[in-house]
C-alpha positions as a printed Julia matrix, in Angstrom:
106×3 Matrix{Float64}:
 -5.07   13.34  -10.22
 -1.42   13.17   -9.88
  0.76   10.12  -10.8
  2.42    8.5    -8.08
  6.44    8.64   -9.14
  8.37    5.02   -8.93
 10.73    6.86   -6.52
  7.85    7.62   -3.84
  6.47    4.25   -3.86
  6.53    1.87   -0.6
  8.44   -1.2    -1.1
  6.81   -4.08   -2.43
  6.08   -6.64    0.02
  7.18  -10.34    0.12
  5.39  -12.84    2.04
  6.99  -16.42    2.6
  7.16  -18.93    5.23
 10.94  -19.19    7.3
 11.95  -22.28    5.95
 14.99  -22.35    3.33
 13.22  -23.36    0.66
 10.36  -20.87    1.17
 13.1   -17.85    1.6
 15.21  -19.28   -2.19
 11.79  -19.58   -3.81
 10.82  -15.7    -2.42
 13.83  -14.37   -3.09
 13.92  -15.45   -6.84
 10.72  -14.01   -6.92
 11.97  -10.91   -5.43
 15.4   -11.06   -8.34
 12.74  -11.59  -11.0
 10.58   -8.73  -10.07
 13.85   -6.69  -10.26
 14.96   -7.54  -13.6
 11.12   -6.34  -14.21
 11.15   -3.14  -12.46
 14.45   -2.1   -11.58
 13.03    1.47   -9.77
 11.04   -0.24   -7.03
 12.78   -1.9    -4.25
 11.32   -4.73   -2.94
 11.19   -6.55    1.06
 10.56  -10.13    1.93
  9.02  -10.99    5.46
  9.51  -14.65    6.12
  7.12  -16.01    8.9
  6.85  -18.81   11.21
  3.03  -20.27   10.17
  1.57  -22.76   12.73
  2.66  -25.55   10.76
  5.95  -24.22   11.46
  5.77  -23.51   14.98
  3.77  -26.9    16.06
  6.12  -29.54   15.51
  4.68  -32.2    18.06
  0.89  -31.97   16.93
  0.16  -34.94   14.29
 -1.31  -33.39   11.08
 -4.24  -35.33   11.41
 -4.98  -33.71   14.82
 -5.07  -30.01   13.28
 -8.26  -30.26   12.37
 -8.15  -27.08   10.02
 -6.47  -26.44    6.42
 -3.78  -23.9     5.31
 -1.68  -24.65    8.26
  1.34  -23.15    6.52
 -0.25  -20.57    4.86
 -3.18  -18.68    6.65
 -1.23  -16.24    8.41
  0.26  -15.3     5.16
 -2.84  -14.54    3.71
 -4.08  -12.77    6.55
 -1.22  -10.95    6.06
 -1.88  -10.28    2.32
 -5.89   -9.64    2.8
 -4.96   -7.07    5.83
 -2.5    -5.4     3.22
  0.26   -6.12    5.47
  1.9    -7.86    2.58
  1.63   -7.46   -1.36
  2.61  -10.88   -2.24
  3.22  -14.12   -1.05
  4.93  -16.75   -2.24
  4.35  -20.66   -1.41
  5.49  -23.68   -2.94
  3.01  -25.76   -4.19
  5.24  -28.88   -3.99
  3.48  -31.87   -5.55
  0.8   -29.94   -7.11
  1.15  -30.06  -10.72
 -1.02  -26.36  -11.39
  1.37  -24.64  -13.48
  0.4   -20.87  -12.1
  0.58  -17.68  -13.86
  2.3   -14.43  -12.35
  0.84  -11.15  -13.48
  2.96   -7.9   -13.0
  1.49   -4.8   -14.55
  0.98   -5.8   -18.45
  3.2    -9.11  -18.23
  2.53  -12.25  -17.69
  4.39  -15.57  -16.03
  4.27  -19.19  -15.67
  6.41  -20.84  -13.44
């Protein structure tokens, strides 16, 4: 089987939400990945969730999780999208990144 070269491969995919801090968290992401591997070119799509889009509804009234994240993983599952990035403000998981061999915490 032939190897794919770096050249011929798609851009990698970035999945965020539209908000600014969303879009500066993805797009660090995106430098980082850069710095990592300089051939591949990278894209972020930043999406309005329903959290995003329904500002009147009360939280509470929802009735259903991942209300700023489910259409990004849709996304992601579907193979839309490669990666997505979300903050995880107020959690204190410290996550690891894997790309390729390497590994991250952030």
């Amino acid at each position: 089987m032939a190897e794919t070269s770096p050249a011929a491969q798609p851009p990698l995919r970035i999945g965020t939400r539209r908000s600014n801090l969303a879009v500066v968290q993805a797009e660090g992401i995106r430098d980082n990945l850069q710095k990592i591997a300089p051939e591949r070119s990278f894209e972020i799509e930043a999406l309005r969730t329903l959290g995003d889009k329904d500002q009147s509804t009360a939280l509470y009234n929802f009735g259903a999780k991942s209300l700023w994240t489910a259409e990004l993983e849709d996304k992601l599952t579907s193979g839309q999208l490669d990666v997505i990035v979300h903050c995880l403000k107020g959690e204190s998981a410290i996550l690891d990144i894997c790309v390729g061999e390497r590994s991250y915490n952030c």
